[in-house]
N, C-alpha and C positions, 0 to 999 in steps of 0.2 A: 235621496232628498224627498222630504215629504211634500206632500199637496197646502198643508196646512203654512207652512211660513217658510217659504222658498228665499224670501229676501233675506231674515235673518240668519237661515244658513250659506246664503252666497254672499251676503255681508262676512260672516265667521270667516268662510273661507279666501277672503280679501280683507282682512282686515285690518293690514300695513297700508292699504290703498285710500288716500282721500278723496271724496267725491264732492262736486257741487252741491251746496245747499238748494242752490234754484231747481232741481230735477225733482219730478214728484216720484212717489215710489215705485209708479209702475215703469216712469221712462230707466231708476236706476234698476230696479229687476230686469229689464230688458239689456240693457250695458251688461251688469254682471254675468246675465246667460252667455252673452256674447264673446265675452271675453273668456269664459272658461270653455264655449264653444272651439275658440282659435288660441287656447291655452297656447299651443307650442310656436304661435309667431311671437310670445312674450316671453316665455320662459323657454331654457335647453334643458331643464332638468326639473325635477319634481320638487324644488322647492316653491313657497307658498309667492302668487303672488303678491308684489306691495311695490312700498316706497324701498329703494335702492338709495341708499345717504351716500352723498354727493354726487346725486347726478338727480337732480330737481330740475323739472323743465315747466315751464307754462305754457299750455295751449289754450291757445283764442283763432276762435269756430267761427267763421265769415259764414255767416246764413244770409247774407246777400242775393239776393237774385242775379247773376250777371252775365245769362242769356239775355238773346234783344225780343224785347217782347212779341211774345208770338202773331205773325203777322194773318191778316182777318183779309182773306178775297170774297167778291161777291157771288151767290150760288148762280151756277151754269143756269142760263135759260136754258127750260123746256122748251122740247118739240112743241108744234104744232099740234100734232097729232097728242101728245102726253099732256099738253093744256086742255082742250077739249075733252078728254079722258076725267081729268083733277075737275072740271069743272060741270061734269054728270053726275058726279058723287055729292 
């Protein structure tokens, strides 16, 4: 693969695969590397990948946050000794 246009050869070589319009070109060059990085958990054999007719599926990506927001404690007082210190500089 060349340096010059990596997407439209990782494009070539997916090119049964539709992709979002919403993704900009650097997030689908990224997917594409991806996916031909972990080639053999999509494909068993060396044909291309793509779209497989009749078996369409839709994914919807919950980018949700839905850890509880990260909780904020107050900073440990200083010593005595470490105030007096902070407080000659």
């Amino acid at each position: 693969m060349s340096n010059q246009e990596p997407l439209e050869e990782l494009l070539n070589e997916f090119k049964q695969g539709q992709f979002s319009a919403n993704l900009t070109s650097k997030q689908r060059l990224s997917l594409l590397k991806k996916l031909r990085r972990k080639r053999p958990a999509f494909s068993i054999d060396e044909k291309p990948l793509g779209k497989i007719r009749g078996h369409d599926i839709e994914l919807y990506l919950d980018v949700e946050r839905h850890d509880p927001p990260v909780l904020r404690r107050p900073p440990y007082p200083e010593s005595v000794e470490i105030r007096k210190e902070i407080e000659k500089t």
